[in-house]
RODOZA-977255 format. One record per residue (C-alpha): residue in three letters; chain; x, y, z. Coordinates in steps of 0.001 Angstrom, whole numbers, plus 500000, padded with zeros to 6 digits. Example, Ala and Ser with C-alpha at 12.3 -4.5 7.8 and 13.67 -1.06 7.14 Angstrom:
BEGIN
   resn   chain        x        y        z
    ALA       A   512300   495500   507800
    SER       A   513670   498940   507140
END
This chain:
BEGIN
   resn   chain        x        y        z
    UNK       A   126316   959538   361411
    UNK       A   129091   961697   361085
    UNK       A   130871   965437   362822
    UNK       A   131890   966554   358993
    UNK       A   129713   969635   358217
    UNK       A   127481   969525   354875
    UNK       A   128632   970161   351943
    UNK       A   126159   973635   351739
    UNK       A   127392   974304   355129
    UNK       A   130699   974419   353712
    UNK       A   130169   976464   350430
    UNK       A   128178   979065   353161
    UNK       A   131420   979416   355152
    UNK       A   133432   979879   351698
    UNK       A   130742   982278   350690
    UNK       A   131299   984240   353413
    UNK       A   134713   984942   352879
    UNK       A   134288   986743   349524
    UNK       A   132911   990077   349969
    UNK       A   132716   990559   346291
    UNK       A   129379   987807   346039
    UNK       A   128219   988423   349402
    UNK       A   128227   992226   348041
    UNK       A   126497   991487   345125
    UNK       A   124479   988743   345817
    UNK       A   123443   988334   349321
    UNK       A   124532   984710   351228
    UNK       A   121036   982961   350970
    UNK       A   120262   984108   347223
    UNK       A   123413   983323   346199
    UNK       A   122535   979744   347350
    UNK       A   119477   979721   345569
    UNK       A   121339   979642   342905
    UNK       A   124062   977631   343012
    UNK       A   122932   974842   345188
    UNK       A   120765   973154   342657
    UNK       A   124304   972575   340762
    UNK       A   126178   971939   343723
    UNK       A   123870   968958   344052
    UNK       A   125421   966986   341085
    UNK       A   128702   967361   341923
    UNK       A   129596   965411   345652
    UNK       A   132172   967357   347381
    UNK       A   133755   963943   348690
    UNK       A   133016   960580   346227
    UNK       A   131267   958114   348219
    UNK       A   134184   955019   349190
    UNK       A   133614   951845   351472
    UNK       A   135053   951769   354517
    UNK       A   135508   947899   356101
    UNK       A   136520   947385   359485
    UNK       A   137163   943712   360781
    UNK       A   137496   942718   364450
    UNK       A   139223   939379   366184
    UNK       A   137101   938702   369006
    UNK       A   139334   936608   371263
    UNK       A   138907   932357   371502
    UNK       A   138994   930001   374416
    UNK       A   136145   930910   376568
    UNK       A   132816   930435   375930
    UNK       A   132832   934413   377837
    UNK       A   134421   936582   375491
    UNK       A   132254   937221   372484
    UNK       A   129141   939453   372944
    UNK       A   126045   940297   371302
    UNK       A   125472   943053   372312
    UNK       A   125114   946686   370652
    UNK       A   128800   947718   369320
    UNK       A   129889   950832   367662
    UNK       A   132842   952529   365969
    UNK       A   134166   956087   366228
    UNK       A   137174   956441   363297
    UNK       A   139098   959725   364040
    UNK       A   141225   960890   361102
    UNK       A   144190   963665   360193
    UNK       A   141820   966424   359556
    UNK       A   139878   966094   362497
    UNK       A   136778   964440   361101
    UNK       A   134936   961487   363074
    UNK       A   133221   958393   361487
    UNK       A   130732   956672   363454
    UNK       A   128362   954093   362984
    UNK       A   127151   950391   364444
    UNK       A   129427   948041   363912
    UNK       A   127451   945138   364639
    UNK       A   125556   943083   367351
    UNK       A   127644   939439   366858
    UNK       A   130822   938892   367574
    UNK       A   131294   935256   368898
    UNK       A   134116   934002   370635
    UNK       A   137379   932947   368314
    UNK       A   135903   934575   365291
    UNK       A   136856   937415   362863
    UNK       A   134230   939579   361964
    UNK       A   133759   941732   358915
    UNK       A   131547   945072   358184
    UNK       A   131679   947524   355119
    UNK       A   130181   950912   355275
    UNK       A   129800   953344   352603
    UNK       A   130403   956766   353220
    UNK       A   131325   959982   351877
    UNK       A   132557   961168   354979
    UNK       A   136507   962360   354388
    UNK       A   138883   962336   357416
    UNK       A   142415   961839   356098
    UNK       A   145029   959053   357286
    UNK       A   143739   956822   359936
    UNK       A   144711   957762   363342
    UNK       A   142788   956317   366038
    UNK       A   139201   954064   366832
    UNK       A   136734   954182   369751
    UNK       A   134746   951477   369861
    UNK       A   131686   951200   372636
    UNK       A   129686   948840   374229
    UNK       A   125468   949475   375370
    UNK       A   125698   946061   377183
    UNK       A   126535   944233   380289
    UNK       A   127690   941398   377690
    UNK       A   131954   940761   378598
    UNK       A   133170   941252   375286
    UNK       A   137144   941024   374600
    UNK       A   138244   942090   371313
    UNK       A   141773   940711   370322
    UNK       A   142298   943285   367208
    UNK       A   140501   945574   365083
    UNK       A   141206   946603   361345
    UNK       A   140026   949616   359452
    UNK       A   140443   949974   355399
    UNK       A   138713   952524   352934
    UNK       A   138201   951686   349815
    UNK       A   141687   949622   348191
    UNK       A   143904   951468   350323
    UNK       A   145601   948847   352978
    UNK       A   143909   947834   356176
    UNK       A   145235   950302   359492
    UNK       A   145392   947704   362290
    UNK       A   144864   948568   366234
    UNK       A   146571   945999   368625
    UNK       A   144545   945542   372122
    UNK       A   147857   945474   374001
    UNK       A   145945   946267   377067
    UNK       A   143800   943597   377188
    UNK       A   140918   945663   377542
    UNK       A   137323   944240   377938
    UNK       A   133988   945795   377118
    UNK       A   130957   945963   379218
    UNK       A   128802   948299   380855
    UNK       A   129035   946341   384263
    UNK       A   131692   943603   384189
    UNK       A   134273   944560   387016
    UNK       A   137667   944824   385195
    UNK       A   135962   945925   381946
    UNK       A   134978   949353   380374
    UNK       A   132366   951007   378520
    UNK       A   134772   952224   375792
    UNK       A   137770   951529   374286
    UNK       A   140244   954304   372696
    UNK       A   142993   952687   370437
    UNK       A   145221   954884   367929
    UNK       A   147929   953000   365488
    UNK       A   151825   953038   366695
    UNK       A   152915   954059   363647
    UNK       A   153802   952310   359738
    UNK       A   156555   949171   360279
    UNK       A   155950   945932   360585
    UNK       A   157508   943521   363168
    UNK       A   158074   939833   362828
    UNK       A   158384   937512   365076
    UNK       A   160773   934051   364900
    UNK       A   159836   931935   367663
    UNK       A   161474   928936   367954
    UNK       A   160061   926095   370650
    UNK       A   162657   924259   372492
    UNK       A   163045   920160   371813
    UNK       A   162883   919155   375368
    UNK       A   160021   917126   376755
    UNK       A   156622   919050   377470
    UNK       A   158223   922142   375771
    UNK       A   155247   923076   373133
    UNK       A   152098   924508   374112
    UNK       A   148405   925287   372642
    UNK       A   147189   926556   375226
    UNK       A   148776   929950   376266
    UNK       A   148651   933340   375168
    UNK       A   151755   935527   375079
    UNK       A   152149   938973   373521
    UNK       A   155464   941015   373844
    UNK       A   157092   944740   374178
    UNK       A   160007   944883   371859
    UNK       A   162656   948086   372882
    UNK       A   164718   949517   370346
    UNK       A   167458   952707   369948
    UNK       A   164377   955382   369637
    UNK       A   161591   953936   371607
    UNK       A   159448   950699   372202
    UNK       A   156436   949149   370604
    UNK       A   154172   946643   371814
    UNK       A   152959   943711   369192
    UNK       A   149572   941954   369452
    UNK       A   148752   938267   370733
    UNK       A   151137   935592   369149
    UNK       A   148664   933690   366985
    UNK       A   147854   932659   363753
    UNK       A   144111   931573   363334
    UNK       A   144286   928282   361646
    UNK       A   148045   927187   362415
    UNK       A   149627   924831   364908
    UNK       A   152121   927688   366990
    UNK       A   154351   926760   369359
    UNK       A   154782   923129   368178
    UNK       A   158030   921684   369656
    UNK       A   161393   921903   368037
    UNK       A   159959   924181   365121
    UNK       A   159769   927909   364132
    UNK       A   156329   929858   364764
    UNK       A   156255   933321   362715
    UNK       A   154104   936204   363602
    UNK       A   153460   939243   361858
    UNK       A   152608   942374   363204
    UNK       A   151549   945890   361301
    UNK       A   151497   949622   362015
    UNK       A   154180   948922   364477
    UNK       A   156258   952208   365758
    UNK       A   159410   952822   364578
    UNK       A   162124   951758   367112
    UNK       A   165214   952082   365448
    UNK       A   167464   949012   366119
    UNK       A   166175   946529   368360
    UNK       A   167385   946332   371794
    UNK       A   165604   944125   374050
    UNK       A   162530   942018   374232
    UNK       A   159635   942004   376910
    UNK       A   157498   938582   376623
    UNK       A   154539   938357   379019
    UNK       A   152015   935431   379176
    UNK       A   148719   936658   379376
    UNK       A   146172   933665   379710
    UNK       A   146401   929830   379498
    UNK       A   146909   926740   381614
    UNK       A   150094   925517   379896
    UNK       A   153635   926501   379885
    UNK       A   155974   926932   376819
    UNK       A   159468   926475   376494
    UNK       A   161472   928395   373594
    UNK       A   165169   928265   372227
    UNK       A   165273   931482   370780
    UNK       A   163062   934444   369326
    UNK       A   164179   936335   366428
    UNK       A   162872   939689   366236
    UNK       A   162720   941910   363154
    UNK       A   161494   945509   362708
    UNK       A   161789   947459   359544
    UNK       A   164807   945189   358085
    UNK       A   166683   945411   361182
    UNK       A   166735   941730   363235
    UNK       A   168270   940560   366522
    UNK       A   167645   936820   368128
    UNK       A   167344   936313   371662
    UNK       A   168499   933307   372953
    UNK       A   167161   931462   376271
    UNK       A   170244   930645   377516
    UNK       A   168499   929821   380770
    UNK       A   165955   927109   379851
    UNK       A   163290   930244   380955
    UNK       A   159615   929097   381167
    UNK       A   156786   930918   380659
    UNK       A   153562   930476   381987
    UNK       A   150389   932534   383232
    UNK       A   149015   929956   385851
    UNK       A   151927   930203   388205
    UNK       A   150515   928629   390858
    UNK       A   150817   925015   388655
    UNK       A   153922   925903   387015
    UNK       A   156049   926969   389924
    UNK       A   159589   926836   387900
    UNK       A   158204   929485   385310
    UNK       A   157388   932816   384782
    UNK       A   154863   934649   383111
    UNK       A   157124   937920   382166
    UNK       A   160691   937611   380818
    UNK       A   163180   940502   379296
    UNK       A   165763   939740   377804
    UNK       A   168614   942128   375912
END
């Protein structure tokens, strides 16, 4: 299903600006016969467009199988929709290709939407055509899907930052009780020309946060911040608390480390962990 006009719609409205055929030939006859042509040659070739999605782990609550689907807004205005699929369990990456002939220019921004009361919370979606590279959308706002679920929403609107990359150095502390893998942290990083905001600290399949060693995390379509200034770390869910040493962050070649100079914390259940906190800046 897509807003992009057909391709005869769009030879009409050229046809109409050329008084010299209209003149001559009339609009609709001179369709009659052209458009027989017209039909072997696509205006657009047909590519595949694959979008994955990182429904988040933990909780047996947060995948859904319910009814999802994708809006894909581009440069020139265009709009791609279509289902994106009905199973997304919880701690999984999903993966749909579409084909389409449907242009719509650089990526800009996704709405995805829910027909269910199912609590769905999506960690990260991904959206490539064809070989270019994936365009990734960060759910920085911890948003949840459902048509019911207090706290959640219907429909999500996410558009990319912009084209760096940002990499995280975390490095856990040595002291007793100081790794975690349980706890969810994601981070605001504030540079000369602006701020960003990175997704969830995780890599699927990897031991993070393991005491007295380095975690890296990679984040893409990142806005451009200049040089890096200061770092915002919030927990976001979890029942353990983390100690680090120091976080080295790096945006488009430029780095700065960050180091906890204070033994700092950080926690979300605040009520166990009483000496930490579950949002820290630091410059």
């Amino acid at each position: 299903v897509s807003t992009q006009s057909t391709g005869k719609q769009w030879y009409q409205r050229r046809v109409r600006g050329s008084s010299g055929i209209n003149a001559e030939y009339g609009e609709s006859s001179f369709f009659d016969m052209i458009w027989p042509i017209l039909l072997l040659f696509p205006l657009v070739a047909k590519a595949d467009v694959t979008v994955s999605v990182r429904t988040e782990g933990g909780g047996v609550w947060t995948g859904t199988k319910d009814n999802i689907t994708i809006s894909i807004h581009g440069s020139v205005n265009y709009i791609l929709q279509f289902h994106l699929g009905d199973n997304f369990p919880s701690g999984t990456t999903v993966s749909m290709t579409h084909e389409t002939d449907v242009h719509i220019g650089k990526i800009r921004c996704i709405d995805v939407e829910t027909d269910g009361e199912d609590f769905w919370w999506p960690r990260w979606f991904s959206v490539r055509f064809g070989d270019d590279s994936p365009v990734y959308f960060y759910n920085n706002h911890n948003q949840k899907l459902s048509t019911s679920d207090v706290g959640a929403v219907q429909s999500m609107w996410m558009c990319i930052q912009g084209q760096n990359t940002c990499t995280i150095e975390a490095e856990t502390a040595t002291a007793r009780g100081a790794g975690t893998d349980n706890l969810l942290l994601m981070t605001s990083i504030y540079g000369v020309t602006g701020a960003t905001v990175t997704g969830i600290w995780d890599n699927d399949g990897v031991d993070d946060f393991v005491r007295g060693k380095v975690s890296t995390f990679e984040f893409s379509n990142m806005r451009g911040i200049g040089g890096v200034r200061c770092l915002g770390l919030r927990a976001i869910r979890g029942g353990d608390a983390w100690l680090f040493s120091k976080i080295t962050v790096t945006c488009n070649g430029r780095s700065k480390t960050f180091e906890n100079d204070d033994d700092t914390w950080m926690s979300y259940d605040l009520e166990r962990d009483t000496w930490a906190v579950n949002y820290l800046k630091i410059c």
